[in-house]
Structures are given as C-alpha cells and as structure tokens.
N, C-alpha and C positions, 0 to 999 in steps of 0.2 A: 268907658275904659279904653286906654290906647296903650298899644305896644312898645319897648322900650328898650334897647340895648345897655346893661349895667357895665359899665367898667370901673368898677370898685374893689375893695375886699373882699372876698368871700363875707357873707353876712345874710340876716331873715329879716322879715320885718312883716308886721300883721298891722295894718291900715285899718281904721272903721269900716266895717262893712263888706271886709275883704276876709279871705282867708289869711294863713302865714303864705309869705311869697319868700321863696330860699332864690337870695340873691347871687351867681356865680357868674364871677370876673366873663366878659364875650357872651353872657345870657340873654335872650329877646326874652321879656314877661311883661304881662297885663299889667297896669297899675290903674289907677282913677287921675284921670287926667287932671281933676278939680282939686285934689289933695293937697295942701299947704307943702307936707312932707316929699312930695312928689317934685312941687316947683323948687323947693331949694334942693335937691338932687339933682335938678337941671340945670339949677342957676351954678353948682358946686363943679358941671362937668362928669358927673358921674353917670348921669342919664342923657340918652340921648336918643329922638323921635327915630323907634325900627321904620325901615321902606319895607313896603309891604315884600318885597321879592325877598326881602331877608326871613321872614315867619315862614315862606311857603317851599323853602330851596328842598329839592329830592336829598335824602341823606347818601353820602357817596357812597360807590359800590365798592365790596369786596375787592383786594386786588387778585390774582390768578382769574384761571376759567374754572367755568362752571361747570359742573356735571354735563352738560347738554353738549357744553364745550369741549369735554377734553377728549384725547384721541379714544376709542374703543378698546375694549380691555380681551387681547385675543384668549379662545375657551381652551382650554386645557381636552387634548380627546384620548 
C-alpha cells in the first residue's frame, strides 16, 4: 500500500482487497500500489506519489488565544 494525493472529482472506489476509499479533490489515501486501476490513475494525472511529510503535517491551530492565553477575567466582589 502507498500513499497518494487525488486530484480528481469527488468520487469512491473499492479496489480488490481494499475497503471503499472516498476520493476527495487535495486527499492523501492508501491505495495498492500494484492495482492496474491505481496505475492508470497515475498514468491519467490524477494520482500522485504523497511525500511522506504531506500524511504527517500537525493540523493547523485554531486562530485566537486560548483559554491559558487570554487576559484573566476580573472577580466581581
């Protein structure tokens, strides 16, 4: 199995041996690298070999401050 960025249509597709994999346009997924279906997906531009730094990226953070972050909330006496 190797990883794979789709840029296609939105579309699914269940390979032998595979689950359904839901293909969406910018997606990195698993596929069998040996699949016929797989190579002319690559051969068509559609698929293309992920770098591994693309599967592992931290997902961005929230924009504002965090709780930890924001100023102290004065007590009412």
């Amino acid at each position: 199995m190797s990883l794979y960025r789709y840029s296609g249509p939105a579309s699914a597709v269940t390979l032998e041996g595979s689950a359904e994999t839901i293909l969406i346009p910018g997606s990195v997924v698993e596929l069998p690298a040996d699949s016929p279906w797989v190579k002319t997906m690559i051969a068509r531009g559609l698929l293309t070999l992920a770098r591994p730094a693309e599967e592992s990226k931290p997902a961005p953070k929230a924009e504002g401050r965090s709780r930890s972050e924001a100023p102290a909330e004065k007590e009412k006496t």
